[in-house]
Structure formats: structure tokens, C-alpha cells
N, CA, C and O atoms as a GROMACS GRO file, in nm:
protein
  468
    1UNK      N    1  -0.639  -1.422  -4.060
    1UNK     CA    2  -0.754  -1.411  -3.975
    1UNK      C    3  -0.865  -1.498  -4.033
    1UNK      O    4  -0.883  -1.480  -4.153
    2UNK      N    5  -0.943  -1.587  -3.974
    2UNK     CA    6  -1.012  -1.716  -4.037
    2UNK      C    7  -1.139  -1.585  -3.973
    2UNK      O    8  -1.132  -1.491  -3.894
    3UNK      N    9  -1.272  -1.660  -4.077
    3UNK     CA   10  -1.395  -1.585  -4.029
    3UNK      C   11  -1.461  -1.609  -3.903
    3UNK      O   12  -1.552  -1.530  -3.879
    4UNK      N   13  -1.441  -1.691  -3.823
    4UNK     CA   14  -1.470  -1.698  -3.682
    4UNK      C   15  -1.378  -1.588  -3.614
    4UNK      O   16  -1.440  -1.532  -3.524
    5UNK      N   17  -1.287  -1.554  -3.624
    5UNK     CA   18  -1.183  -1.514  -3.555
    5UNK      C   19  -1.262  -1.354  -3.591
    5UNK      O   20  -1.300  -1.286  -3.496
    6UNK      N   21  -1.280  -1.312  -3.710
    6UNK     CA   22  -1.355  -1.162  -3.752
    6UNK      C   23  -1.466  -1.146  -3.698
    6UNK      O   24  -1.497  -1.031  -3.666
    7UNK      N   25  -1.579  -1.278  -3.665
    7UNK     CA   26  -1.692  -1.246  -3.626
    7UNK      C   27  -1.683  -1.227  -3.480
    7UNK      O   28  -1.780  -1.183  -3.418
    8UNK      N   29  -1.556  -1.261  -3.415
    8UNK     CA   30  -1.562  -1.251  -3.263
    8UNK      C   31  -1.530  -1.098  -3.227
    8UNK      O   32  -1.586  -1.026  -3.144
    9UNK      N   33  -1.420  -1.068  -3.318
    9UNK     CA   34  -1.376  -0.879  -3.340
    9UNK      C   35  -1.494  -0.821  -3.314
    9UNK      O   36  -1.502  -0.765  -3.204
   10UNK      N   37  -1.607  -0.819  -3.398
   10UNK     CA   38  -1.692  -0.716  -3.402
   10UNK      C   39  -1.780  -0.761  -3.281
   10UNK      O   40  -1.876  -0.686  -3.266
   11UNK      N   41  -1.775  -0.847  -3.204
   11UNK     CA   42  -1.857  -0.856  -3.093
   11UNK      C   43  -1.817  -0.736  -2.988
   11UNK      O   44  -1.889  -0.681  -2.905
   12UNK      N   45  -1.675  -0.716  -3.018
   12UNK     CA   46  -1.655  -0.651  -2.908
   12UNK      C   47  -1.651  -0.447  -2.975
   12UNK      O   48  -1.608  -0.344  -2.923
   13UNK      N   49  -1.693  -0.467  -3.059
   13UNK     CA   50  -1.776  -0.362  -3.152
   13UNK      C   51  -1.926  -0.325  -3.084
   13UNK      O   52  -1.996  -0.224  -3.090
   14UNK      N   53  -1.933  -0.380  -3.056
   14UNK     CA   54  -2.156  -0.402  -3.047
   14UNK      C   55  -2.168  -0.291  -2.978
   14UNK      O   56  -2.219  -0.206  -3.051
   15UNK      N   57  -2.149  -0.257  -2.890
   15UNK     CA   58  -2.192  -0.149  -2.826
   15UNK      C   59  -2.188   0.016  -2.841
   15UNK      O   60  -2.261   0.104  -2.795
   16UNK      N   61  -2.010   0.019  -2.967
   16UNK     CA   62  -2.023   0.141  -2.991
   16UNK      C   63  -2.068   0.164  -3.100
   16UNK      O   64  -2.054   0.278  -3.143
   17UNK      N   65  -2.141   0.057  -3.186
   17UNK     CA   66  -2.233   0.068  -3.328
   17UNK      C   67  -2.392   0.052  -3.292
   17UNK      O   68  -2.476   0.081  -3.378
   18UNK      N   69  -2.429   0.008  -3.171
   18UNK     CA   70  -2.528  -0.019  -3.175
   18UNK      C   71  -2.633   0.078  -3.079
   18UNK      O   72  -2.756   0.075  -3.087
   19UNK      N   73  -2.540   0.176  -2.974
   19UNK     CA   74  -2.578   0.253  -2.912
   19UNK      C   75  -2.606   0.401  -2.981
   19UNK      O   76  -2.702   0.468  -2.944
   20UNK      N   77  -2.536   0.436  -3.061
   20UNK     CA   78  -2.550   0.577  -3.146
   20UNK      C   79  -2.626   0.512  -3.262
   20UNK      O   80  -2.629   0.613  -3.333
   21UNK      N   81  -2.686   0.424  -3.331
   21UNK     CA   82  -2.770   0.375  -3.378
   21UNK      C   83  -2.883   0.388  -3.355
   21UNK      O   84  -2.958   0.455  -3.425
   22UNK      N   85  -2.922   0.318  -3.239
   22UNK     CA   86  -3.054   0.326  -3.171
   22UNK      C   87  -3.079   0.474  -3.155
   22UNK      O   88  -3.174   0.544  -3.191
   23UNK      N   89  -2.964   0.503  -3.088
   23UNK     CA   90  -3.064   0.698  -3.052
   23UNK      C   91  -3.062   0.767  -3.181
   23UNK      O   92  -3.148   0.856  -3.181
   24UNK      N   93  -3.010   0.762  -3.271
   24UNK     CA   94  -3.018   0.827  -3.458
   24UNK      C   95  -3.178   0.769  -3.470
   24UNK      O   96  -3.266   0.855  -3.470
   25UNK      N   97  -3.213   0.643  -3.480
   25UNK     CA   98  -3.326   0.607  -3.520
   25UNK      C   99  -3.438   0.615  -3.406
   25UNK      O  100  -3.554   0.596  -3.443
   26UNK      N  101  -3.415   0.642  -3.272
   26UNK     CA  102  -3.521   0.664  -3.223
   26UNK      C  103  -3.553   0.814  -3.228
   26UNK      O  104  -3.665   0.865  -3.215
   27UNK      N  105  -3.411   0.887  -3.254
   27UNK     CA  106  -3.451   1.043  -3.263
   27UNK      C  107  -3.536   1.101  -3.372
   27UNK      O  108  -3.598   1.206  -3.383
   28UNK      N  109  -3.517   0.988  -3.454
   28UNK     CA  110  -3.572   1.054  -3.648
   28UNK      C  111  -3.747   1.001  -3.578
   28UNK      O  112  -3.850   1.066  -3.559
   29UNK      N  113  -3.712   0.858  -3.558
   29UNK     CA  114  -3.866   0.817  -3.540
   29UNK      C  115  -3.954   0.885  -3.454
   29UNK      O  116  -4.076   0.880  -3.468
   30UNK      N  117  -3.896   0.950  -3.364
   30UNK     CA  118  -4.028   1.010  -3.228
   30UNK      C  119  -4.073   1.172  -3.349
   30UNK      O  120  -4.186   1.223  -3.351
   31UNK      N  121  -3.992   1.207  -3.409
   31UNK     CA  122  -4.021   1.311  -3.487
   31UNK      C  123  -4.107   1.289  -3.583
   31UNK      O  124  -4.208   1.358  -3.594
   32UNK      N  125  -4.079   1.188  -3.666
   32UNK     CA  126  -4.170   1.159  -3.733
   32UNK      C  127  -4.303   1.095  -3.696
   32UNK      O  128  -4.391   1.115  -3.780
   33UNK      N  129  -4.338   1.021  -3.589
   33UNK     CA  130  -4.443   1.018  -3.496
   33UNK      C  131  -4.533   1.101  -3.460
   33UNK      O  132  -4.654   1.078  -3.460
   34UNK      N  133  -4.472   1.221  -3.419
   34UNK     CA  134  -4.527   1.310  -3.334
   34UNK      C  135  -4.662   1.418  -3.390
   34UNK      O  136  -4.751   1.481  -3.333
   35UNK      N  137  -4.620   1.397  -3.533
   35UNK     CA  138  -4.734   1.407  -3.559
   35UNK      C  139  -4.861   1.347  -3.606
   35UNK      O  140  -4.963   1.413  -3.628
   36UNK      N  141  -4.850   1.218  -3.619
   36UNK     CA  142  -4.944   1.109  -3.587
   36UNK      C  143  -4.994   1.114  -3.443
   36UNK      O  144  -5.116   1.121  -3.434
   37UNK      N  145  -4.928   1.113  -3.329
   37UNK     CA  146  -4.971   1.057  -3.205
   37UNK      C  147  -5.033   1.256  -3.158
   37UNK      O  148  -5.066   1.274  -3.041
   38UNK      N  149  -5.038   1.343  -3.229
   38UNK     CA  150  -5.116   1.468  -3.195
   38UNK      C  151  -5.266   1.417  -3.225
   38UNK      O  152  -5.364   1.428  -3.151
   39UNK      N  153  -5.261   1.379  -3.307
   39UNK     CA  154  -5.402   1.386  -3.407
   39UNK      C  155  -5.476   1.203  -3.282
   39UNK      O  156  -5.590   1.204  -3.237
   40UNK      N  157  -5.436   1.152  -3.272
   40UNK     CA  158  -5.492   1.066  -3.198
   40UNK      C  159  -5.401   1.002  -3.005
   40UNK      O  160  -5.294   1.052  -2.974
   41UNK      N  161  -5.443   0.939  -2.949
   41UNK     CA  162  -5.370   0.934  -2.839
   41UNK      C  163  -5.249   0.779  -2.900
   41UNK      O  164  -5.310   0.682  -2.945
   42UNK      N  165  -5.148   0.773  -2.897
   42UNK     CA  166  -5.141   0.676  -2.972
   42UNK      C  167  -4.959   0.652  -2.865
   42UNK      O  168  -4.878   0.739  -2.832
   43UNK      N  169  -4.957   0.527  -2.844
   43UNK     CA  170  -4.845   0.553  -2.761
   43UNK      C  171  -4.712   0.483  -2.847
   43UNK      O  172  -4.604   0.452  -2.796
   44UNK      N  173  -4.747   0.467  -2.985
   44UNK     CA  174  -4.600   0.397  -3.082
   44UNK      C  175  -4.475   0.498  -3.056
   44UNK      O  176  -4.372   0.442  -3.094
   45UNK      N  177  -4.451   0.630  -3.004
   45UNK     CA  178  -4.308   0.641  -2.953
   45UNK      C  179  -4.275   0.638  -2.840
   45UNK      O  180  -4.171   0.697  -2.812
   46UNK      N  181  -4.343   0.574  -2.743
   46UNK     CA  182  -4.323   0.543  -2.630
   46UNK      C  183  -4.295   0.399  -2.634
   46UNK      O  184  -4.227   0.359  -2.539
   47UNK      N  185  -4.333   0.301  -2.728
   47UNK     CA  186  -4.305   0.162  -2.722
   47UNK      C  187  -4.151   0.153  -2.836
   47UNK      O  188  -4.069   0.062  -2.820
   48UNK      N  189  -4.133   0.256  -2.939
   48UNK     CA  190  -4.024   0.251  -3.015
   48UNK      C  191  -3.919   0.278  -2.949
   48UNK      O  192  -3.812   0.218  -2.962
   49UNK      N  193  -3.953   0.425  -2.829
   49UNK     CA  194  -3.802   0.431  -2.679
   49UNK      C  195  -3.800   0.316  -2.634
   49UNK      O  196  -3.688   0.265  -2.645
   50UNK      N  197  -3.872   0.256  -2.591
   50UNK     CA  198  -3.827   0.142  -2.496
   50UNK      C  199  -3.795   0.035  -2.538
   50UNK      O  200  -3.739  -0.046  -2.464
   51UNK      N  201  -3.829   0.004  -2.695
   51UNK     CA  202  -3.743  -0.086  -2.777
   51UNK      C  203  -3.608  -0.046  -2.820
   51UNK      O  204  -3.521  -0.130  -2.845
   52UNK      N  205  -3.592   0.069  -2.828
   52UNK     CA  206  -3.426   0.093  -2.845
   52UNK      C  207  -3.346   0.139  -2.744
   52UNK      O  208  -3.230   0.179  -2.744
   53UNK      N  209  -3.437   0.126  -2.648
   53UNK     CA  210  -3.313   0.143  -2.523
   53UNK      C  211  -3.263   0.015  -2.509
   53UNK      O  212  -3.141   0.009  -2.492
   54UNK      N  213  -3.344  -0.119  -2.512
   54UNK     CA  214  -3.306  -0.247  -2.508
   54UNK      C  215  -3.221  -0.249  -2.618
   54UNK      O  216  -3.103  -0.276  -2.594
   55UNK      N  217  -3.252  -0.227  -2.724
   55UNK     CA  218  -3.143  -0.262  -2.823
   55UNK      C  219  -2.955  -0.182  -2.793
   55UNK      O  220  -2.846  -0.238  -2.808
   56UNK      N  221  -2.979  -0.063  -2.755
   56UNK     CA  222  -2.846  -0.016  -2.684
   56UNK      C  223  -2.793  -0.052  -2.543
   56UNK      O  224  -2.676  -0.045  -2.507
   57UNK      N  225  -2.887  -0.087  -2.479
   57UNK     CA  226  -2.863  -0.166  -2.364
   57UNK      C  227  -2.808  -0.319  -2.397
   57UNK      O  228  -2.724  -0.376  -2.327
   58UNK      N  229  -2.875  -0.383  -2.527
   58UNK     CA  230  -2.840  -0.530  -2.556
   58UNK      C  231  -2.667  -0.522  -2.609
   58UNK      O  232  -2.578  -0.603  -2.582
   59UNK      N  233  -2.657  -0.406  -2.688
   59UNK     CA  234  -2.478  -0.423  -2.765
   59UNK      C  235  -2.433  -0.361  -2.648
   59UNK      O  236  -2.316  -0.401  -2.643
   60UNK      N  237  -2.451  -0.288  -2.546
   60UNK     CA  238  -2.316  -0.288  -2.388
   60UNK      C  239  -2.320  -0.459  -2.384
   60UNK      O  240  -2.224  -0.533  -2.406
   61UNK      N  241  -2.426  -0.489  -2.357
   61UNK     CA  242  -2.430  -0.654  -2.339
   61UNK      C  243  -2.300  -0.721  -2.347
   61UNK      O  244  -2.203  -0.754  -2.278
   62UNK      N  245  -2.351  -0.725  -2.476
   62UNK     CA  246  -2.262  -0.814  -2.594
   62UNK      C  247  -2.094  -0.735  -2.582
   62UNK      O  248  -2.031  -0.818  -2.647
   63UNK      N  249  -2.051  -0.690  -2.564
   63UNK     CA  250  -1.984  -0.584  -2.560
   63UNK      C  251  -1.874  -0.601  -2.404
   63UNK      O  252  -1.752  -0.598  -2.391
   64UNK      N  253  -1.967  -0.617  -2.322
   64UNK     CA  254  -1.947  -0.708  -2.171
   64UNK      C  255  -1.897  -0.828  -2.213
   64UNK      O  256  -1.784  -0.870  -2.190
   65UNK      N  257  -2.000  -0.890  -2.287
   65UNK     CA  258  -1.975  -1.080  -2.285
   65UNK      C  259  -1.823  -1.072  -2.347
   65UNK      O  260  -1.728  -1.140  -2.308
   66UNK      N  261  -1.820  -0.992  -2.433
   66UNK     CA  262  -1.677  -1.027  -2.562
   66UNK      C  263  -1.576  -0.988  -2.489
   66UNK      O  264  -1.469  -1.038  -2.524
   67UNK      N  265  -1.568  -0.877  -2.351
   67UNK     CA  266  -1.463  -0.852  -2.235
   67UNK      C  267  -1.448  -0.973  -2.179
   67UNK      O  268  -1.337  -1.025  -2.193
   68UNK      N  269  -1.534  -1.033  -2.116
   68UNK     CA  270  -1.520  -1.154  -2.052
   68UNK      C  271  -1.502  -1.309  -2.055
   68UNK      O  272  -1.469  -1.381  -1.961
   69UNK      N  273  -1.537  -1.353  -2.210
   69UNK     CA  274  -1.509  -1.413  -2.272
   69UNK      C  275  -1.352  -1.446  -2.345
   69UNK      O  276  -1.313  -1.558  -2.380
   70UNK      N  277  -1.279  -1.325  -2.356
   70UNK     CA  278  -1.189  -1.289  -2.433
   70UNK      C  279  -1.111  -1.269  -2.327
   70UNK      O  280  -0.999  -1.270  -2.378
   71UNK      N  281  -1.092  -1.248  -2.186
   71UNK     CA  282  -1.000  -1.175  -2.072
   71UNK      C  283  -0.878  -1.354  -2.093
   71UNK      O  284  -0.758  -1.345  -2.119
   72UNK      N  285  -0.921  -1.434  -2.082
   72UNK     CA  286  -0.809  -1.495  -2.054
   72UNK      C  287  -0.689  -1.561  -2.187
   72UNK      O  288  -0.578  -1.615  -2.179
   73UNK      N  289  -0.788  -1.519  -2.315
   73UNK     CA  290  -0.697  -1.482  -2.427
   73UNK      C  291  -0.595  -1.407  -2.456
   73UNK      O  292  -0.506  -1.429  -2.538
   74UNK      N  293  -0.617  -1.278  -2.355
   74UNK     CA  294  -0.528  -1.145  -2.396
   74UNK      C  295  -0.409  -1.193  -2.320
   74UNK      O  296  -0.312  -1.117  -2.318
   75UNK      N  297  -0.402  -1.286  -2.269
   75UNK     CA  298  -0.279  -1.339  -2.257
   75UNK      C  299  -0.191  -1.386  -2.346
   75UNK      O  300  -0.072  -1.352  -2.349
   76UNK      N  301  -0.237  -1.453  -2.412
   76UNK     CA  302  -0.162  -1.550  -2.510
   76UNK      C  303  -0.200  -1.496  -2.638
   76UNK      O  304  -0.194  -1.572  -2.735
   77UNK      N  305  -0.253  -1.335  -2.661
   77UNK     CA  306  -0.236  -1.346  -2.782
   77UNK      C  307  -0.074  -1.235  -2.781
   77UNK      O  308  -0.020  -1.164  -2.696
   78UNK      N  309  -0.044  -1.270  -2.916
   78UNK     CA  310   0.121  -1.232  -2.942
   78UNK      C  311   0.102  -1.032  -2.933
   78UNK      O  312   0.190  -0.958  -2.889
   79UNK      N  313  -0.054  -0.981  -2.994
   79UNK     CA  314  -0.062  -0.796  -2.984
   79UNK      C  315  -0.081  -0.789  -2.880
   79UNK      O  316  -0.025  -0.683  -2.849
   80UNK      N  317  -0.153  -0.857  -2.737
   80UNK     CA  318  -0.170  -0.802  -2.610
   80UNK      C  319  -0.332  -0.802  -2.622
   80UNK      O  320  -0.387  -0.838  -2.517
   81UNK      N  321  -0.403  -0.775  -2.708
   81UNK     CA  322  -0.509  -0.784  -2.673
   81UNK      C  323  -0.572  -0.684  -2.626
   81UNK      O  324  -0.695  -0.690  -2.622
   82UNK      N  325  -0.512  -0.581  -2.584
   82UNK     CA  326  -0.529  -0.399  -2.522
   82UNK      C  327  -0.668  -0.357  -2.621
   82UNK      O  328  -0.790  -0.363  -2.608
   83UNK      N  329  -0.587  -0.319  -2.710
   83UNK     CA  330  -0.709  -0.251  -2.795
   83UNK      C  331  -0.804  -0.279  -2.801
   83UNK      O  332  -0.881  -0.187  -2.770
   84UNK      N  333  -0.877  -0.416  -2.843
   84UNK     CA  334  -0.957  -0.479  -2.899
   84UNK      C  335  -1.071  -0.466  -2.697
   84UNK      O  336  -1.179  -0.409  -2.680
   85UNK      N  337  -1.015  -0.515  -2.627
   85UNK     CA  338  -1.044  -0.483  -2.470
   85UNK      C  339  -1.088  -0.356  -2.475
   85UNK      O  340  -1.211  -0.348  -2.472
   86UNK      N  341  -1.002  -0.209  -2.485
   86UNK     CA  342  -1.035  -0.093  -2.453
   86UNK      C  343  -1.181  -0.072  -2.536
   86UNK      O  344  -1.285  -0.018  -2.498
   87UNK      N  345  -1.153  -0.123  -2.642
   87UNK     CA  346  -1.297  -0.091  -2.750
   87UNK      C  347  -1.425  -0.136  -2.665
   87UNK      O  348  -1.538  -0.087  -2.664
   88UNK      N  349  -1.370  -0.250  -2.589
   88UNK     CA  350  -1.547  -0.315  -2.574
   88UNK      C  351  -1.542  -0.238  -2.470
   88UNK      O  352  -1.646  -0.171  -2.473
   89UNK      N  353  -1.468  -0.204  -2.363
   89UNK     CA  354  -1.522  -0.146  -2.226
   89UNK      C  355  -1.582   0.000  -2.274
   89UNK      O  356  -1.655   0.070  -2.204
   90UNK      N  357  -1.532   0.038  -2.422
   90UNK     CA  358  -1.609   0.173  -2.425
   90UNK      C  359  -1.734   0.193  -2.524
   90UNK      O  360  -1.793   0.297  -2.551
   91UNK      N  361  -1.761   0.033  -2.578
   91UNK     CA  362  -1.893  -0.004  -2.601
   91UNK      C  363  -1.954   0.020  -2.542
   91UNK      O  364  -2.040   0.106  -2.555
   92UNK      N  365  -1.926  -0.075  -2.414
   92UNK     CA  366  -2.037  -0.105  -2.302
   92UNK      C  367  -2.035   0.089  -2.226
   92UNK      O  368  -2.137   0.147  -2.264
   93UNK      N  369  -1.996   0.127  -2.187
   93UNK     CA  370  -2.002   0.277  -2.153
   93UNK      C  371  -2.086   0.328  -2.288
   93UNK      O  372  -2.204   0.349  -2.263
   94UNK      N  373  -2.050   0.349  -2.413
   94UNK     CA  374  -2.133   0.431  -2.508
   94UNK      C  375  -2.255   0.373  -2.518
   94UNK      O  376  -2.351   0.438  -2.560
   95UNK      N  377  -2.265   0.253  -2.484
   95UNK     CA  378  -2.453   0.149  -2.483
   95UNK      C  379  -2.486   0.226  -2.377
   95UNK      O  380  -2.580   0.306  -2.386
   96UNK      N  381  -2.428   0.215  -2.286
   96UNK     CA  382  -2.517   0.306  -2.188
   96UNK      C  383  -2.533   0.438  -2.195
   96UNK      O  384  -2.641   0.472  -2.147
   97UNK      N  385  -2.490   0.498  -2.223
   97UNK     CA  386  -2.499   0.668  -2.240
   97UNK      C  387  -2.584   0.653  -2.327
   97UNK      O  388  -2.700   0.674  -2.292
   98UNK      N  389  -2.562   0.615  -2.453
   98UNK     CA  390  -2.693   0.632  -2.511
   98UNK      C  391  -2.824   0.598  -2.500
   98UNK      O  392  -2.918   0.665  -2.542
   99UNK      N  393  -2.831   0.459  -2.424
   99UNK     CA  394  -2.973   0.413  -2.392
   99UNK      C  395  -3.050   0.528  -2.242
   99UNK      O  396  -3.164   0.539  -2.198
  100UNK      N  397  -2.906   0.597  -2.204
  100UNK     CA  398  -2.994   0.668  -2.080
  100UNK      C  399  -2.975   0.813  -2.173
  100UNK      O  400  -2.945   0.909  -2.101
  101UNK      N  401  -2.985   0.844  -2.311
  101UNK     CA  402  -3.008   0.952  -2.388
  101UNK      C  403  -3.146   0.911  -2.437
  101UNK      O  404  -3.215   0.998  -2.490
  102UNK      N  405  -3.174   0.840  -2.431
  102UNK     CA  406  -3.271   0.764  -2.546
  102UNK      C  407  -3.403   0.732  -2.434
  102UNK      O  408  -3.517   0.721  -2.479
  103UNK      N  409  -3.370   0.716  -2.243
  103UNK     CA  410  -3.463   0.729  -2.157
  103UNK      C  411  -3.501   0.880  -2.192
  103UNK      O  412  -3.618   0.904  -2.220
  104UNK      N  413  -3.407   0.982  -2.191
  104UNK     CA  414  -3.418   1.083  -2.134
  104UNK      C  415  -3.540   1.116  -2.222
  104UNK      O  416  -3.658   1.115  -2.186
  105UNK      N  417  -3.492   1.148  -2.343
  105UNK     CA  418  -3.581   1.142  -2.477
  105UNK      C  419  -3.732   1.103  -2.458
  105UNK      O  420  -3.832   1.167  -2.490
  106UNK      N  421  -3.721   0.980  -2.396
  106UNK     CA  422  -3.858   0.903  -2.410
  106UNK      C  423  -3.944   1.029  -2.258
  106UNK      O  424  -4.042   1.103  -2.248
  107UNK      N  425  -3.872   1.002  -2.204
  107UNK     CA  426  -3.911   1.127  -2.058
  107UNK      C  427  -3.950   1.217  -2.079
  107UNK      O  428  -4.057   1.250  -2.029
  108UNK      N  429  -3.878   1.304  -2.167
  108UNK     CA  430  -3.958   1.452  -2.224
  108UNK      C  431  -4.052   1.408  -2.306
  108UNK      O  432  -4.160   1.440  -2.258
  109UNK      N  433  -4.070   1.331  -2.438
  109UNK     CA  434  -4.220   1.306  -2.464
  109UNK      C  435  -4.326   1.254  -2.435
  109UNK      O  436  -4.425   1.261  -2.508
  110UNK      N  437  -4.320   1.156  -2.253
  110UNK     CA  438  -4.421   1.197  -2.212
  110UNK      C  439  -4.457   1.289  -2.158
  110UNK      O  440  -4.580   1.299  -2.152
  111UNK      N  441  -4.376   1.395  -2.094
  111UNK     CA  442  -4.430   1.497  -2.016
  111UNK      C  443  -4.462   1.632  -2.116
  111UNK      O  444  -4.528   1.731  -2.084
  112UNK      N  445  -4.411   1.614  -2.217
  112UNK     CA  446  -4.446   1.770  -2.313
  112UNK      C  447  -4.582   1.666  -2.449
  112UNK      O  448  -4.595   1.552  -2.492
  113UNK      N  449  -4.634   1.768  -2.458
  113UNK     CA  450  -4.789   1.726  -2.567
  113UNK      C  451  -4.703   1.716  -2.691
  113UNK      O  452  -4.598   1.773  -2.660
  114UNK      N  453  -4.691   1.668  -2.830
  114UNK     CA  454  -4.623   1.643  -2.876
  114UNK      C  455  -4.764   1.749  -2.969
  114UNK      O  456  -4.727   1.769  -3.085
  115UNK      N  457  -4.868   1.796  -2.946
  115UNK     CA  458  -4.924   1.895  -3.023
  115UNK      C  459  -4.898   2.052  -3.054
  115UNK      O  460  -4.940   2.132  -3.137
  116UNK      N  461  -4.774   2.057  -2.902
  116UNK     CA  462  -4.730   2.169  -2.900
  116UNK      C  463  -4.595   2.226  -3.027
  116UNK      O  464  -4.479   2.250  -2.995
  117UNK      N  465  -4.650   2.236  -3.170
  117UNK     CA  466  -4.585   2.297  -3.246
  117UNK      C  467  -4.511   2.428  -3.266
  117UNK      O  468  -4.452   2.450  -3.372
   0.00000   0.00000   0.00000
């Protein structure tokens, strides 16, 4: 396996590393926020959701591209190509679940006071 050939593998990775990522770190961060943004009006976990929904929304992306990019390979490669396929289509599904975990998230802290301890 030459290192181009490894760096193309994990493309079709991106989505199921990069979606449970984002919501781990946006979940720790709105917590740790929340009590900063009591004490003043301050909207940094409302701009940190909507930066990591893009970021789990970006590895389905990538995740897509490496399905489509790669579809007329799985022909001619000698394993079939199955696996490496099934992975990205369930990237791109886990990017999304998580980035619409990570809306939801952002949804309840605008509508609940984040003073309410």
C-alpha cells in the first residue's frame, strides 16, 4: 500500500471520525461556556454549534466525495471494494446524525437560560 493509496482510505473515514468528534467537543464546550455566557449575554456557544455542525456536516462531505470518486474503482479492484464503500456511506449518515444532534443541542440552548442551575 504506497502513502497516497492510505491517504485516500481514510477519506472515506471522515465522516465517522469527524461527526462523533464534533458533538464530544461541542458537548464539553457549551458546558463549559455556560457559565461564562450566565454572567454576561455572550453568544460563543451559539457560534461554537454552528461551527461544528459544519465541521460534521464537512466529513459526510468528504465521505460522499471518496463514494464517488472511488465508485468506478470498485471495479477493478481485486477485494471488491464493498467495505471500504459501506464505511463511507455510513460516514456520510453518522456526519449527519450528528450534526442534526449538535443542531438539536444548539436549539435547546437557545431556548433554556443557561443561568438556570
Amino acid at each position: 500500500m504506497t502513502e497516497a493509496t492510505g491517504r485516500a482510505r481514510l477519506l472515506y473515514w471522515a465522516g465517522v471520525a469527524l461527526g462523533p468528534l464534533a458533538w464530544g467537543i461541542n458537548l464539553q464546550g457549551v458546558y463549559v461556556l455556560a457559565h461564562f455566557s450566565c454572567e454576561s449575554a455572550r453568544m460563543s456557544g451559539t457560534i461554537l454549534s454552528a461551527a461544528l455542525t459544519i465541521v460534521a456536516l464537512l466529513g459526510s462531505a468528504i465521505s460522499a466525495r471518496a463514494v464517488r470518486r472511488g465508485a468506478g474503482a470498485e471495479w477493478t479492484d481485486a477485494q471488491g471494494g464493498g467495505p471500504r464503500t459501506f464505511m463511507a456511506w455510513v460516514g456520510v449518515g453518522n456526519g449527519v446524525l450528528f450534526a442534526l444532534a449538535i443542531a438539536n443541542q444548539l436549539a435547546a440552548s437557545l431556548m433554556i437560560s443557561p443561568c438556570l442551575r
